[in-house]
C-alpha positions as a printed NumPy array, in Angstrom:
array([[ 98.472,  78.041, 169.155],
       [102.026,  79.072, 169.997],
       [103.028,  82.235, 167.552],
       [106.228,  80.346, 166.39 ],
       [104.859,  77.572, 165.531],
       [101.875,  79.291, 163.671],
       [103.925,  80.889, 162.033],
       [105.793,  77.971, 160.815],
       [102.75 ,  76.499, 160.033],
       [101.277,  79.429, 157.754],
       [104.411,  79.879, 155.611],
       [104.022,  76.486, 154.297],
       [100.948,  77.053, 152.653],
       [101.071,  80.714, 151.808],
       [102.205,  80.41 , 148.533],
       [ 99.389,  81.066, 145.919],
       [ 97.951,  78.297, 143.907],
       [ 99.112,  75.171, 145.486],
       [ 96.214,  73.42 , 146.528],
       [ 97.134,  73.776, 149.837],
       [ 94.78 ,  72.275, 152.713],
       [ 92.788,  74.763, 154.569],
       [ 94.623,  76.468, 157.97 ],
       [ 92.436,  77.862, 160.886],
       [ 94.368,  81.324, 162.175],
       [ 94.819,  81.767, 165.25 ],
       [ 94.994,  85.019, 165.829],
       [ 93.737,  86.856, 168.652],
       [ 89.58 ,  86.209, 169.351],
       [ 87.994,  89.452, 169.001],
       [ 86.325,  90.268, 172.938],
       [ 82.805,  89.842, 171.898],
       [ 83.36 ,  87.245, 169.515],
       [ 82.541,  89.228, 166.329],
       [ 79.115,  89.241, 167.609],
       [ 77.83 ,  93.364, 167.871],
       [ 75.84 ,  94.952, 170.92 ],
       [ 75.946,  98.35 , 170.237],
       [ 77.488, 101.412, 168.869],
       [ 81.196,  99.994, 167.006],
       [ 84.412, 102.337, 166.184],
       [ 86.878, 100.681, 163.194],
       [ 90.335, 102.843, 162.465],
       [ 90.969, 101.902, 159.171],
       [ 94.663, 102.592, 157.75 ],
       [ 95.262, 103.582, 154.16 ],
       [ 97.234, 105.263, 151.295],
       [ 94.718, 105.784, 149.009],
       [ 93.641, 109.52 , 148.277],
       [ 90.318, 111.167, 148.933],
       [ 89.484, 107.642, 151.014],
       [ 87.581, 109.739, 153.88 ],
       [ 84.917, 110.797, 151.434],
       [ 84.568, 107.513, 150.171],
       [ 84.082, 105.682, 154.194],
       [ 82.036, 108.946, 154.27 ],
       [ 79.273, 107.03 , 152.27 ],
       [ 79.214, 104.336, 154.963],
       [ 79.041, 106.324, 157.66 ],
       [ 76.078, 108.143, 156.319],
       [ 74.904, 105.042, 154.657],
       [ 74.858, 101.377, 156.156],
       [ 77.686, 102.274, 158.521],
       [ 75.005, 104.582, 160.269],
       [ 72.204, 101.845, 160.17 ],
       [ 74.125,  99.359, 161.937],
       [ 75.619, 101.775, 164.429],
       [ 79.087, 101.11 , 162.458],
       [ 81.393, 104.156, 162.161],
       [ 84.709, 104.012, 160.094],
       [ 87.717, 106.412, 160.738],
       [ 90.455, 106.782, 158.138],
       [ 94.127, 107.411, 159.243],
       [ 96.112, 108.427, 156.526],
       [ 99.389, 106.681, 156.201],
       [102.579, 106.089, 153.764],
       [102.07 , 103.341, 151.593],
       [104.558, 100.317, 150.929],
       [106.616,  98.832, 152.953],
       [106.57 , 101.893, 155.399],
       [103.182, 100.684, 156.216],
       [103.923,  97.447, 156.361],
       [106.812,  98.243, 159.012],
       [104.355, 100.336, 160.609],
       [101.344,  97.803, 161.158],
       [104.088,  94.757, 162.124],
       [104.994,  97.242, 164.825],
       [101.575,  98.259, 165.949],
       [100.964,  94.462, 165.813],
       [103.326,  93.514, 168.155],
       [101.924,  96.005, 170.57 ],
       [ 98.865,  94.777, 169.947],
       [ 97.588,  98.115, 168.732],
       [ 96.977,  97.816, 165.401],
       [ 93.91 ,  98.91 , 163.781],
       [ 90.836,  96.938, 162.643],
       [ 91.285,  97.439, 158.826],
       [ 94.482,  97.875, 156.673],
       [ 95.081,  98.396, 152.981],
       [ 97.236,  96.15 , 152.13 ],
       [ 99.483,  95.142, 148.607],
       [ 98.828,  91.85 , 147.439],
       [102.722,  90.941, 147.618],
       [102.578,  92.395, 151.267],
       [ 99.302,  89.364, 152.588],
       [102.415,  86.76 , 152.635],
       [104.756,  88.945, 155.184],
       [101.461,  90.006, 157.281],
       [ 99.79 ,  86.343, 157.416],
       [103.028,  84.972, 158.423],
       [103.514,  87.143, 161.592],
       [ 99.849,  85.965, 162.378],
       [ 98.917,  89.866, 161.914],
       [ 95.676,  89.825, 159.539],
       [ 92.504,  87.624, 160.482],
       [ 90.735,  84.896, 158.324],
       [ 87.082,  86.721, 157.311],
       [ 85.685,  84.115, 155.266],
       [ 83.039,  83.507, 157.488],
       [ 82.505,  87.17 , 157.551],
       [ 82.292,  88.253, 153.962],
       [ 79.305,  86.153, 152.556],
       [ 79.604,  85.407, 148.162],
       [ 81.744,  88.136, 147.523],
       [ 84.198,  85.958, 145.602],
       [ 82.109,  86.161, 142.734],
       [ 82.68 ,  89.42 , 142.136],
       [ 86.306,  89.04 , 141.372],
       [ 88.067,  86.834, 139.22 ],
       [ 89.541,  83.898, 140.129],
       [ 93.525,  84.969, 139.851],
       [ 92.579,  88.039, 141.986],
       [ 90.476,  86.266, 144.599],
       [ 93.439,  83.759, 144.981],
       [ 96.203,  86.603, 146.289],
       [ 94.16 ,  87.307, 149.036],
       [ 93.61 ,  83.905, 150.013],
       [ 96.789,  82.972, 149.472],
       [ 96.044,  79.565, 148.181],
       [ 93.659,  78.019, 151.015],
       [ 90.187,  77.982, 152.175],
       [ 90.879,  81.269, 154.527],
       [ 90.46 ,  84.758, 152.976],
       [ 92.911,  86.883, 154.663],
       [ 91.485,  90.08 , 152.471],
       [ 88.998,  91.708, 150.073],
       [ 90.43 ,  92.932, 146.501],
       [ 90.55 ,  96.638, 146.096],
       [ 92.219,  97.272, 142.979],
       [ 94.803,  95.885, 140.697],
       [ 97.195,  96.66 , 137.888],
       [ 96.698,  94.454, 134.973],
       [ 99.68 ,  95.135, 132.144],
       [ 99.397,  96.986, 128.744],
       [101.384,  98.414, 126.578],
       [101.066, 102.008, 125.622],
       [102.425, 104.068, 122.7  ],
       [102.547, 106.901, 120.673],
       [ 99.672, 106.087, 117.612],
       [101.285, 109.023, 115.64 ],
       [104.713, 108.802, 115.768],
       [103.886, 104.685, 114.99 ],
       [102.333, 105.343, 112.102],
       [104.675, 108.579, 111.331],
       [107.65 , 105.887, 111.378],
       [105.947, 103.007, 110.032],
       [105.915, 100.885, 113.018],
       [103.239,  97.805, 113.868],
       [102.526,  97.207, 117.062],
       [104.04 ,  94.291, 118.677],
       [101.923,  91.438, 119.129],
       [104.73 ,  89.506, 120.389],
       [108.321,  89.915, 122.498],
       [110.241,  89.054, 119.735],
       [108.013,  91.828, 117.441],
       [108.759,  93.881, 120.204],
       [112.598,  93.926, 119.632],
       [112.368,  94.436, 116.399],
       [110.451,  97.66 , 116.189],
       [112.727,  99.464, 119.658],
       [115.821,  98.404, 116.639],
       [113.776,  99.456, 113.669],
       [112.952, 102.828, 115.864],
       [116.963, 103.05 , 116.214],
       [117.48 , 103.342, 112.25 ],
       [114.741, 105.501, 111.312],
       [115.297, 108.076, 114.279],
       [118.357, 107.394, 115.875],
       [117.668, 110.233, 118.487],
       [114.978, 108.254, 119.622],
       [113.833, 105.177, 121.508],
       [111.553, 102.872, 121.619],
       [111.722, 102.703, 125.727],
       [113.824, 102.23 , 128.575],
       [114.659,  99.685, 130.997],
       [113.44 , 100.852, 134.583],
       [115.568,  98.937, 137.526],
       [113.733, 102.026, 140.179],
       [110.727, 100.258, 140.466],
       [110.851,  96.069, 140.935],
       [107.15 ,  96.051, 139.963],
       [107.311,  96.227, 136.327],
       [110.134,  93.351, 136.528],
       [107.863,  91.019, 138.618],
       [105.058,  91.542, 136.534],
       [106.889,  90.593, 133.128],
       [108.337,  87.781, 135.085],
       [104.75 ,  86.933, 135.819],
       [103.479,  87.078, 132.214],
       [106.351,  84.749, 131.446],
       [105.082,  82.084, 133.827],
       [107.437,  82.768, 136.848],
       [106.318,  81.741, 140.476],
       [109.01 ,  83.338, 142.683],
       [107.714,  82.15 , 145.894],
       [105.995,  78.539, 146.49 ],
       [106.632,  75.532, 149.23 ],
       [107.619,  72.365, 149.392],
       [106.263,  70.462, 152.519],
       [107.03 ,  73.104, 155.236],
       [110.102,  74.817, 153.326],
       [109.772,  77.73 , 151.501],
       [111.247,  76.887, 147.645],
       [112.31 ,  80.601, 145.789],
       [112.111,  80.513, 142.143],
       [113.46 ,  84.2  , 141.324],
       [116.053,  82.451, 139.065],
       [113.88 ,  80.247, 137.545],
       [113.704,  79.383, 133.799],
       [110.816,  82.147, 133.207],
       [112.936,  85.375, 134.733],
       [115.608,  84.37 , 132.853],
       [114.338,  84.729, 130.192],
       [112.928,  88.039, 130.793],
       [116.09 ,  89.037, 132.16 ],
       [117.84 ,  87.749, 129.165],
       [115.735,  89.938, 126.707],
       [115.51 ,  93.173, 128.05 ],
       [119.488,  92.939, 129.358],
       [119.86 ,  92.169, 125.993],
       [118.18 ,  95.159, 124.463],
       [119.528,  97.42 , 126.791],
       [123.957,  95.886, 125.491],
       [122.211,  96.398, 122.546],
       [121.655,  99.726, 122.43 ],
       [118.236,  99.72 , 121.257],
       [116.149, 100.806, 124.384],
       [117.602, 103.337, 126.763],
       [118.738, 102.018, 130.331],
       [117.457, 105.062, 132.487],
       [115.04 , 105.168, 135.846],
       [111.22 , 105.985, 135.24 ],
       [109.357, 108.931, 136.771],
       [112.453, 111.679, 137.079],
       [112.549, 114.823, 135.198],
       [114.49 , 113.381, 132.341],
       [112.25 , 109.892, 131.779],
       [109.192, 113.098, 131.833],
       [110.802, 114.875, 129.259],
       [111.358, 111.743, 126.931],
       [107.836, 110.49 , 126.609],
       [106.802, 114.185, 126.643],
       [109.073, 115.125, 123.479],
       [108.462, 112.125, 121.985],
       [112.165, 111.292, 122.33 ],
       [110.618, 107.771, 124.034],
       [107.83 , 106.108, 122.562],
       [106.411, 103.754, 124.071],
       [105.542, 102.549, 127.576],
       [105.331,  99.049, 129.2  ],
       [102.841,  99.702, 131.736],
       [ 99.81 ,  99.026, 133.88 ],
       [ 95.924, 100.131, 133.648],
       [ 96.79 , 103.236, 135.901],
       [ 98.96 , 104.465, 133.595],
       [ 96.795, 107.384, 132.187],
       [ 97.331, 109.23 , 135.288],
       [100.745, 108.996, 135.262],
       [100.969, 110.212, 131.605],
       [ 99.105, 113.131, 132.436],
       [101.634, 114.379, 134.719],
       [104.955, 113.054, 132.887],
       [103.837, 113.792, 129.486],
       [101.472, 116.647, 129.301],
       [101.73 , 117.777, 125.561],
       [101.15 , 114.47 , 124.402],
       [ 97.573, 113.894, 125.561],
       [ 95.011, 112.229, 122.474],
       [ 98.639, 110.889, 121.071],
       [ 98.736, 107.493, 122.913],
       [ 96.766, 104.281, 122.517],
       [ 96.997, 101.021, 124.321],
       [ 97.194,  97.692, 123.393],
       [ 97.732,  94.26 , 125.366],
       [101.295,  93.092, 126.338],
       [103.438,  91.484, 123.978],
       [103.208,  87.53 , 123.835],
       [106.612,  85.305, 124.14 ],
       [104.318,  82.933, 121.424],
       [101.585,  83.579, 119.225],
       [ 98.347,  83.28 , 119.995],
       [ 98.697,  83.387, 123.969],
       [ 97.014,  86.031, 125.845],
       [ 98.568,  85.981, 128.952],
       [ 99.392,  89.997, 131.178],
       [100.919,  90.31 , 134.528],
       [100.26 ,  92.521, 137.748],
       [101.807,  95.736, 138.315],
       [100.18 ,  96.879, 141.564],
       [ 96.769,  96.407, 143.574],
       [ 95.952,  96.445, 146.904],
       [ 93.394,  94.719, 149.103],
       [ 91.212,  95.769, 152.338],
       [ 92.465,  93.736, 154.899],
       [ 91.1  ,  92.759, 158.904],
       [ 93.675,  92.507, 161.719],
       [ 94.25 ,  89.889, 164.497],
       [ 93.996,  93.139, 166.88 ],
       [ 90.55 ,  93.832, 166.052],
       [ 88.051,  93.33 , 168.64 ],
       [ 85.464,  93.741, 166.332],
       [ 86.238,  91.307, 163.259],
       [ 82.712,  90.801, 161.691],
       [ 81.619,  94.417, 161.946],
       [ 85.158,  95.228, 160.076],
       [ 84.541,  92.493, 157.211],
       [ 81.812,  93.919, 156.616],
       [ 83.029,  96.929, 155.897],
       [ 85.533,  95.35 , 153.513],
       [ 83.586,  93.761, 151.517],
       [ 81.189,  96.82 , 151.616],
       [ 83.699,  98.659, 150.156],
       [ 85.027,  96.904, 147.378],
       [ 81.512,  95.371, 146.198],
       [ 78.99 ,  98.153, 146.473],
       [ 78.516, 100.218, 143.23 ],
       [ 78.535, 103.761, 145.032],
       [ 81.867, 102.851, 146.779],
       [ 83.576, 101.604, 143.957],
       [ 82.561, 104.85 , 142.075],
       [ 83.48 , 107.11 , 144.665],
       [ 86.795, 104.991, 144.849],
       [ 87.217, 105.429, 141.227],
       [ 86.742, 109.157, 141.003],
       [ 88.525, 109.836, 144.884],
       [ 90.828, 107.577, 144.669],
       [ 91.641, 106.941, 141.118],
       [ 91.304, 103.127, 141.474],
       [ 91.006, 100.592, 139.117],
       [ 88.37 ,  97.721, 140.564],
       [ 89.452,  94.358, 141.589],
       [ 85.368,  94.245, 140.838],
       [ 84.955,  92.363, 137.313],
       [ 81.088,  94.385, 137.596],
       [ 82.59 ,  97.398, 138.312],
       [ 85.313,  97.714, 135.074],
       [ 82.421,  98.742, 132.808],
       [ 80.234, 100.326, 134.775],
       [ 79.926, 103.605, 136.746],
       [ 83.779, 106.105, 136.455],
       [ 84.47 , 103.226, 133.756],
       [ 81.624, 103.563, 130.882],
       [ 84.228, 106.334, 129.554],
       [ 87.913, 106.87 , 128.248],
       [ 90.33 , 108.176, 130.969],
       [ 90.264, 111.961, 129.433],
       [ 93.758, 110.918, 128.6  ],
       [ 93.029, 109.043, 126.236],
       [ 90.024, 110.135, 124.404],
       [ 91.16 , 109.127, 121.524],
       [ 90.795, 105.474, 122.535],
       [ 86.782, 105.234, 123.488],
       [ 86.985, 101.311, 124.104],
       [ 89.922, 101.7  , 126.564],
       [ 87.816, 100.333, 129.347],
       [ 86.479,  97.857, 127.342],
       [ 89.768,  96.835, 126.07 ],
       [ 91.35 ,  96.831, 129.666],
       [ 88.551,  94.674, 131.433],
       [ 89.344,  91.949, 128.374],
       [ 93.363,  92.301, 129.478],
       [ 92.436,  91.801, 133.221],
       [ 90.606,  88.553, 132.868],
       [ 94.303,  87.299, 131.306],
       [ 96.027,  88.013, 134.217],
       [ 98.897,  84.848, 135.286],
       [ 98.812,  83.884, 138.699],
       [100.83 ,  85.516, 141.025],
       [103.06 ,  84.037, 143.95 ],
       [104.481,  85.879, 146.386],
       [106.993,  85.223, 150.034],
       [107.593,  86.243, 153.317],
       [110.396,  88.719, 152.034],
       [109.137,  90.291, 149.402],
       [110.408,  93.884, 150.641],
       [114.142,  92.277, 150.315],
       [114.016,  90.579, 147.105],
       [112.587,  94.291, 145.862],
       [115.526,  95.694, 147.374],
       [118.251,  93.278, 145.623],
       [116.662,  94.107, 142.515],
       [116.827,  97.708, 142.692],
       [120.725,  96.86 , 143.891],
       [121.825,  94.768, 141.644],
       [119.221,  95.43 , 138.366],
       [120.114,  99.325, 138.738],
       [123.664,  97.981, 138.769],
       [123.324,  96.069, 135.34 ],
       [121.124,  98.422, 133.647],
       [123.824, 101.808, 134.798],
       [126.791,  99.327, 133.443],
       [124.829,  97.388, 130.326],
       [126.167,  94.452, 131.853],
       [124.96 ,  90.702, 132.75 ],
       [121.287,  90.581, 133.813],
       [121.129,  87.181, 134.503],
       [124.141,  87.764, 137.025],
       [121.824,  90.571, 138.402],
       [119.131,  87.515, 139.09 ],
       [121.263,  85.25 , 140.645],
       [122.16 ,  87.953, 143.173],
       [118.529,  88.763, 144.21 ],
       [117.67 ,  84.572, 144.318],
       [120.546,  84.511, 146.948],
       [120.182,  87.723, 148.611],
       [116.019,  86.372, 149.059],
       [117.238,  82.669, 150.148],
       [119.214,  84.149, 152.997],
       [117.016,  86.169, 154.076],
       [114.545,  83.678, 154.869],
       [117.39 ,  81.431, 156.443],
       [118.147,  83.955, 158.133],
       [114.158,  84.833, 159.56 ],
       [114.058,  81.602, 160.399],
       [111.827,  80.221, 157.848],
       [112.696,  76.631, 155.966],
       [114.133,  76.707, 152.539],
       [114.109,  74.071, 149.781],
       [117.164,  73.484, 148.225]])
């Protein structure tokens, strides 16, 4: 099949969710037809830390069994690597395996880069639930990836200075605003948290919670919902907070944003399952002061959280050895001694519902010791995950937000102005790529 046209062809059904009919890639046949006759090398390209040791268990393990030895080249994560395998692709050099972000399967599928393994990875999508499994198959019968780990959202706060200021936890958005304001009057020094526009992930996540799909089709046009009825109303709230003056406005993760939730001059944290680690470093002192609780609702008695990172293991169309690879993949994310070794290397949280309460996981993050049902409570958050839908382009609507959002948040000015810049900014983009776009 021509490239353009599969490519054409694969956009119109890589949004998530949309009951889409079942494509065939048509990427580059692997020479021996997946089929294995003899010794097999895989280069496998991630981020994550301490991943060697873990492909170290397969290479002792299975991988030596079946004569199937894994290499791991360490690379830069985001859209670095994305840049980087495109590249490699179009060379057609790129490796057998790549770990890939969910929101990155969309740009990678559509340049016909990553290979359909469903016939390769047996029943694994039972071990996942079903809003994970869907991002890597992007809404068809193919299964462009195995789930690695993900980022369900929770909200994190200081349990002493709570109940030191007589504060309830927030069960909904609206609760949510009123203890940052209450937080205002009783220690005006403080706040309750900030508004980060340095790291789009939180954003799309909330969005997500609120029902937003940002990316779905429409025949074979792309439609972009960025400023749809659901981010607006996000956008609305927290740009309203920050005018306000009842949450602060600055960028997570510098020495200042540290300092805050280390002196307790911030409070509280809108974050994701991983944030223990990132507490650790930021806000030393504070350690056996937090707990965590599930995101606010926008109506009582939902349960709904959104995604804030994950990745997936992922085959490419340059493989020559496509079955030995998926196998690998789903190895890796599925067997109990890699997902441990992933959990205490790579300080992962599983995409594997079995995995969340077993193994690294039957224990509080040392963090958090304070909280012993923190795994518990997190596995019961995951399975509320919205669906997620993600583009061709996500790299540029993540850059219009960091333009546009930092913009609003510096100047406590119109966030729903901010919106309307990224939903253009993403439209022509696409135009521009070449791809078809619903009005």
């Amino acid at each position: 099949m021509p490239y353009t046209k599969h490519r054409r062809l694969v956009s119109s059904a890589v949004a998530v969710a949309l009951g889409a009919t079942a494509l065939t890639a048509c990427g580059s046949s692997p020479d021996d037809g997946g089929a294995r006759s003899g010794p097999v090398s895989l280069t496998y390209w991630t981020w994550a830390p301490g991943m060697d040791k873990v492909v170290d268990l397969w290479n002792k393990g299975p991988g030596k069994e079946q004569q199937i030895t894994v290499t791991v080249k360490k690379q830069a994560s985001g859209d670095t690597l994305v840049t980087k395998i495109l590249t490699a692709h179009q060379a057609g050099k790129a490796p057998d395996l790549v770990q890939a972000e969910y929101q990155a399967l969309p740009t990678l599928v559509s340049n016909d880069a990553l290979a359909d393994i469903a016939e390769h990875v047996g029943d694994v999508k039972g071990r996942f639930a079903d809003g994970v499994w869907q991002q890597t198959t992007l809404g068809t019968d193919a299964v462009y990836a195995v789930p690695q780990d993900i980022g369900p959202m929770m909200f994190y706060y200081r349990e002493d200075l709570f109940k030191e200021y007589g504060l309830s936890v927030p069960a909904t958005w609206e609760q949510f605003a009123e203890t940052a304001r209450k937080v205002k009057k009783v220690a005006p020094d403080k706040a309750l948290t900030t508004f980060s526009a340095n790291d789009p992930g939180l954003f799309a996540g909330l969005a997500q919670q609120a029902g937003a799909r940002w990316w779905t089709t429409s025949g074979d046009k792309w439609k972009v919902g960025i400023d749809d009825g659901a981010t607006r109303k996000v956008a609305e709230f927290w740009g309203g907070l920050v005018e306000e003056g009842v949450i602060d406005n600055q960028p997570m993760y510098t020495p200042a944003w540290n300092k805050a939730l280390n002196t307790g001059k911030q409070i509280a944290w809108v974050s994701a399952v991983w944030a223990p680690g990132t507490l650790t470093t930021a806000a030393p002192d504070t350690r056996g002061k937090w707990a965590m609780a599930p995101l606010p609702q926008w109506s009582d008695g939902e349960s709904r959280t959104g995604s804030w990172g994950g990745s997936s293991t992922a085959v490419t169309t340059d493989s020559r050895h496509e079955e030995a690879a998926a196998e690998f993949a789903a190895w890796l994310n599925t067997d109990g001694d890699a997902l441990n070794a992933l959990a205490k290397e790579s300080g992962i949280y599983p995409a594997s519902t079995s995995a969340q309460l077993s193994g690294a996981f039957t224990s509080p993050p040392d963090y958090f010791a304070n909280q012993p049902d923190f795994y518990e409570k997190a596995a019961r958050i995951a399975e509320t995950t919205a669906p997620s839908a993600w583009g061709p382009n996500v790299n540029v609507a993540y850059t219009a937000f960091k333009d546009a959002f930092g913009a609003a948040a510096k100047n406590k000015s119109d966030f729903t102005a901010a919106l309307g810049t990224m939903q253009k900014e993403t439209v022509a983009d696409l135009e521009k790529q070449g791809f078809g776009v619903a009005r």
